[in-house]
Structures are given as structure tokens and as C-alpha cells.
C-alpha angles and dihedrals in degrees: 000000000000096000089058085050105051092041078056085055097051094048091050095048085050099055084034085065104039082056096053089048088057092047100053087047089053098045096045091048082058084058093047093048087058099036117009089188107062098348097102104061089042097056099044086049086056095044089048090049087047095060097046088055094052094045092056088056086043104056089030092042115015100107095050107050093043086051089042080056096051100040108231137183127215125241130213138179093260087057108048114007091180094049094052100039084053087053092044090045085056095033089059095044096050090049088237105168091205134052119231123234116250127225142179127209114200101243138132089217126089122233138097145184145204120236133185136097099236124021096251088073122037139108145218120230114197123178119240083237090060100056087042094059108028125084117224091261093063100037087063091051088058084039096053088041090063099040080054099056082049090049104043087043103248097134092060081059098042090052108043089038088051099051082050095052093052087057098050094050087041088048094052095051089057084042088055083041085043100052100037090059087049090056092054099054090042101120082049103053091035090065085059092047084236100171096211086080101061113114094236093058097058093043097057086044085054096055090043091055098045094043113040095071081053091048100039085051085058095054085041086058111028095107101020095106094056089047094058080053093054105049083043093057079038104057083038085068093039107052093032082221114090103167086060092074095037088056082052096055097047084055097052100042086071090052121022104121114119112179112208092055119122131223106250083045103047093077082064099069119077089251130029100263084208101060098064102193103032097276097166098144097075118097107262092034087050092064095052106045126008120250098301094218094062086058091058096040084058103044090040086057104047087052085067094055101079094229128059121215145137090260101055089057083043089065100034087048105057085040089063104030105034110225163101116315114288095204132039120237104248094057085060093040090061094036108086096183135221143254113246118264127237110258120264127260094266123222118217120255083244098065092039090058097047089047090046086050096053100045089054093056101042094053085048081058110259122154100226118208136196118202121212088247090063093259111144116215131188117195113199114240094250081067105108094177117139091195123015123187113246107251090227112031097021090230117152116240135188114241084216116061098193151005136230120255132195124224137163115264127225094262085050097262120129111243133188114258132189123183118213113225097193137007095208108071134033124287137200151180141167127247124246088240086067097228105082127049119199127235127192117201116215095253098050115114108165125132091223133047114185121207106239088216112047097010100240125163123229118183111218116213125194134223118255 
């Protein structure tokens, strides 16, 4: 896989390249539109400073303000103990050395996306739609997508470009600004034979300005669509269950839409938020993914072929789509294939909404609490109870379930311990540091659990 990693590098720095020239020429025809003398060095040295500017936040902060717009929360073991196994499964199959982190955006619709410049840092956004529908079979093909966008380096593309793109389009407004202001100072500038006032020239700065953010969309997007396919054949290999992720896709075809989704983000997720239905056919969907239902058509294939391995998508894949090869030789020489494996135990979509809910409270900071009646509460966190009566049965319950407790490891150091009473309702305690209280989902069966303020480390243990 590196040399398809490092051919995805060199394709990414290309089209890199051909944006930032773009983006010097545009900024530099701004200064020219204000001052045709010296205007135009001035204003390509300021859109080239912009940009640097811009690509620091971006490979310091990307991550984290794409993940702040969408409003996502994060996910740990103790949440969502399903969620995070599935990541780690992935995680382990692709040689990550890093896990990613995991996050959830409230939304009905189902999508996600992966975010990060390197891969030791980077993180995985599913919807809350999408864990509710999908089966856990599915929910590791989109899994498996993402972590192969991270692994094969995408998201380092999608991001810079990205950044890139937002300057452009943000460059070509003060153009049109730029060039509107300079019309209408035109008799004035003409006296002085200032060349900036023939017509000629506006009109070549208008179309500029009209046509580089259409031209800079079509670098953004110029190898997009291979590498869906890749990431699909990818996350196939992966997973060993193809038919997991084209189920997936079938599912969220008819749902995708996610609404507060910008423009420059939406290539990022596994399929456009803004086409609700799969509709990517049409002409602008049609430059960010490639037609949803030949994905399907590829993956569902190679399903029924028994193995699964880079050069049986290969085949299928030039058979559907057409065209040149989609992986070099030497990446499916070295690929052997595997046989397909048998499909999950599936959880109902029942059980997968009640958990997403939950985990969405718990992150916002709800105590969650199970009566003995089978009555679920969740206590705000401005709640400061210490016992609250059940709605239903009256009976008085303890907003904490549980205490720490200290004991002597093994090497002859005192640890944190807390003993789990039951492993069918939430549980929670409060750290020792005073500003974080755990809480243990049902499903959660680790031996640590780490405080996300002050880092301690608290051992579970579990009833008999």
C-alpha cells in the first residue's frame, strides 16, 4: 500500500500546485484592480501570506474546527463500547499506529466522514442516524471507508485543498469588489493613462474573478471520485465483508442529507450530504463521488466472489466504470487476498438508537440512571442532587452508583478501583480531581477507565 500512497502524494502535491498558482494570480490581479503600478506584486505577496496563514490553522487546527462546525461529540470506550471496539478493529487491520479519535454529530441523517492532516492525528465523525440504522456489519464498512481515507492519506488532500479553496472563493468576491470600484473610477484613472482603466483589462479581471473558484473546484475535485473507489475496494479488504459497506451504502443513499454542512466540507463525508437520495448523477454531485449505485454494483460483486483482494475490485472495477486501471501492479501483486468472512451477530436498530442517545447525553454531561422498575432517568448536569425519587415506583435512588476505592497492585503501588454492581444499567463516579464523573455504559467491559481532565486511572472490576 505505500506505493499507492505515496502515487496519492504525488497527485495531491500536483493539483496543490496548479491551486496556489491560481491563488497568487488572483490575488495579485485584486492588487492590480486597485493599483496597476505596483499593485500586482503587492497583492500576490498578501495572498501568498494569507494562505500561509490559513495552512498553519489548518494542519495545527483543522480537525478541530471542522469537527467545532459540525458539533461533535467525542466517543470513549466507556460510551460506547460498540462504536469504539469496531474503530479499534479497523484501526488494527489497517497497522495504524495511532488510534483515531471517534465523534458523533446529532443528526438524523446518515453519513460520516474522517479529518486530520497526518495520520497521528486524525479523527472519525459518524451521525447519530448512522449508528441507529446500521447493523454492526455496516457500520464497520463506513468505518473501514474513513480509516482508509486516513490510511491511504486523502484527508491531508481534502484539507489543505480545502483551506485553499476558501481563499480562492474569498479572493474572487474582493476581485469582483475590486474591479467594480476600479469601473467606476474609470474617467479618472484614464486622464492619468493609468492602464488599470481600459476596458480590456476589466473585462479580463471580471472573468478572473468569475471563473478561478470554478476552476479551483475542478482541481479540488479532479481525483475525488478514484479515490472513493479506492477507500471502497480499501475498507473491502479491510473489513473481509463487502457486502457490509454496500448495504451501507444502499441505506444511506436514501438519507444522506445532513443539513449544516458547508459547501468546501461536504466532499469529505462518504457520501455528498447535499444530494439526499444518492443523486450522484447530477452535474455538481457528479464532481465530488462517484454514481452511488456503481459502488454498490462493485462491492456487491466482489461479495459473490468468494475472496476478497485488490485485484478482484480491480476487474470488476474496470468492467463498471470503464476505465484506466485503479491500482498499479505492483500493489496486487503483493496483495494475496482473503476468503469472506461469515456475517456478524446484528443488533437491532432499537437497541442502536437508545445506546446513540445515551452516549449523546452522557458526553453533554447527564448522569444517566436506571430504577429498579426498569425506568431510565437522565439528570442535567446542573442537577446537584445527591438522591432523587424514582417517577414511577417512588423509590429513592443515589445519583452516584458507586465510590472509588483504593487497593495495592501487584508491583506494591496503590491504584483507584471501582467495582461494578450491575452490567445492565448505567453506571457513574466522580474522580478524585473533583471535575470529571465517570460513566460506564452497559456494554462497557474494559479493566481501565482514564479521567479526560487530570489522566487517572481507575481499574473496573466486574461482579461475579
Amino acid at each position: 500500500m505505500w506505493e499507492l500512497i505515496e502515487k496519492n502524494k504525488r497527485k495531491s502535491i500536483a493539483v496543490l500546485i496548479l491551486m496556489f498558482v491560481l491563488m497568487t494570480l488572483l490575488s495579485g490581479a485584486i492588487g492590480f484592480a486597485i493599483e496597476p503600478q505596483y499593485g500586482a506584486y503587492w497583492g500576490a505577496a498578501f495572498g501568498i501570506l494569507l494562505w500561509a496563514v490559513q495552512s498553519l490553522v489548518a494542519y495545527f487546527l483543522g480537525d478541530d474546527i471542522v469537527l467545532h462546525f459540525n458539533m461533535a461529540v467525542v466517543v470513549t470506550p466507556e460510551s460506547s463500547p460498540q462504536l469504539y471496539n469496531i474503530v479499534e478493529e479497523m484501526k488494527i487491520a489497517s497497522g495504524l499506529a495511532v488510534m483515531p479519535e471517534i465523534y458523533i454529530v446529532q443528526s438524523p441523517g446518515l453519513n460520516a466522514f474522517a479529518t486530520g492532516i497526518r495520520p497521528q492525528k486524525s479523527a472519525i465523525c459518524v451521525t447519530s442516524g448512522l449508528v441507529e440504522s446500521l447493523n454492526r456489519d455496516e457500520l464497520q464498512g463506513v468505518i473501514a471507508h474513513e480509516m482508509s481515507h486516513i490510511l491511504n492519506r486523502d484527508v491531508l488532500f481534502m484539507t489543505f485543498a480545502g483551506v485553499m479553496l476558501g481563499t480562492i472563493t474569498m479572493l474572487s468576491n474582493a476581485l469582483l469588489r475590486g474591479t467594480i470600484f476600479a469601473n467606476s473610477d474609470r474617467r479618472s484613472r484614464k486622464k492619468n493613462n493609468i492602464p488599470g482603466s481600459h476596458p480590456l483589462v476589466i473585462i479580463v479581471l471580471l472573468l478572473l474573478a468569475v471563473f478561478a473558484p470554478v476552476l479551483a473546484r475542478i482541481f479540488y475535485f479532479t481525483i475525488s471520485k478514484k479515490r472513493e473507489y479506492l477507500a471502497d475496494a480499501t475498507a473491502a479488504r479491510l473489513t473481509r465483508y463487502p457486502i457490509g459497506l454496500a448495504s451501507a451504502l444502499q441505506k444511506i443513499a436514501k438519507k444522506s442529507s445532513v443539513s449544516f454542512v458547508s459547501k468546501i466540507t461536504a466532499p469529505m463525508f462518504i457520501v455528498n450530504p447535499h444530494f439526499a437520495g444518492g443523486d450522484e448523477d447530477s452535474v455538481f454531485a457528479a464532481s465530488t463521488h462517484p454514481p452511488i449505485y456503481k459502488r454498490i454494483a462493485i462491492l456487491t460483486q466482489l461479495q459473490h466472489g468468494g475472496t476478497v483482494s485488490l485485484g478482484n475490485y480491480q476487474k470488476i472495477y474496470e468492467k463498471e466504470v470503464e476505465k484506466s486501471q485503479l491500482l498499479s501492479n505492483a500493489v496486487l501483486k503483493a496483495d494475496t487476498g482473503e476468503k469472506i468472512r461469515a456475517q456478524s451477530v446484528e443488533e437491532t436498530a432499537a437497541e442502536s438508537a437508545k445506546e446513540v442517545g445515551d452516549i449523546l447525553l452522557a458526553n453533554a454531561g447527564f448522569k444517566i440512571l436506571t430504577c429498579e422498575c426498569g425506568l431510565k432517568i437522565k439528570l442535567p448536569p446542573s442537577s446537584t442532587a445527591a438522591k432523587i425519587n424514582c417517577p414511577r415506583c417512588k423509590k429513592e435512588l443515589c445519583t452516584e452508583s458507586g465510590v472509588l476505592s483504593s487497593t495495592a497492585s501487584e508491583d506494591g503501588e496503590t491504584e483507584l478501583v471501582f467495582k461494578r454492581t450491575t452490567l445492565t444499567a448505567w453506571e457513574s463516579f466522580p474522580c478524585q480531581c473533583g471535575k470529571f464523573t465517570f460513566q460506564l455504559s452497559p456494554l462497557f467491559r474494559g479493566t481501565y477507565a482514564v479521567c479526560k481532565r487530570c489522566g487517572t486511572k481507575v481499574k473496573i472490576e466486574y461482579p461475579e
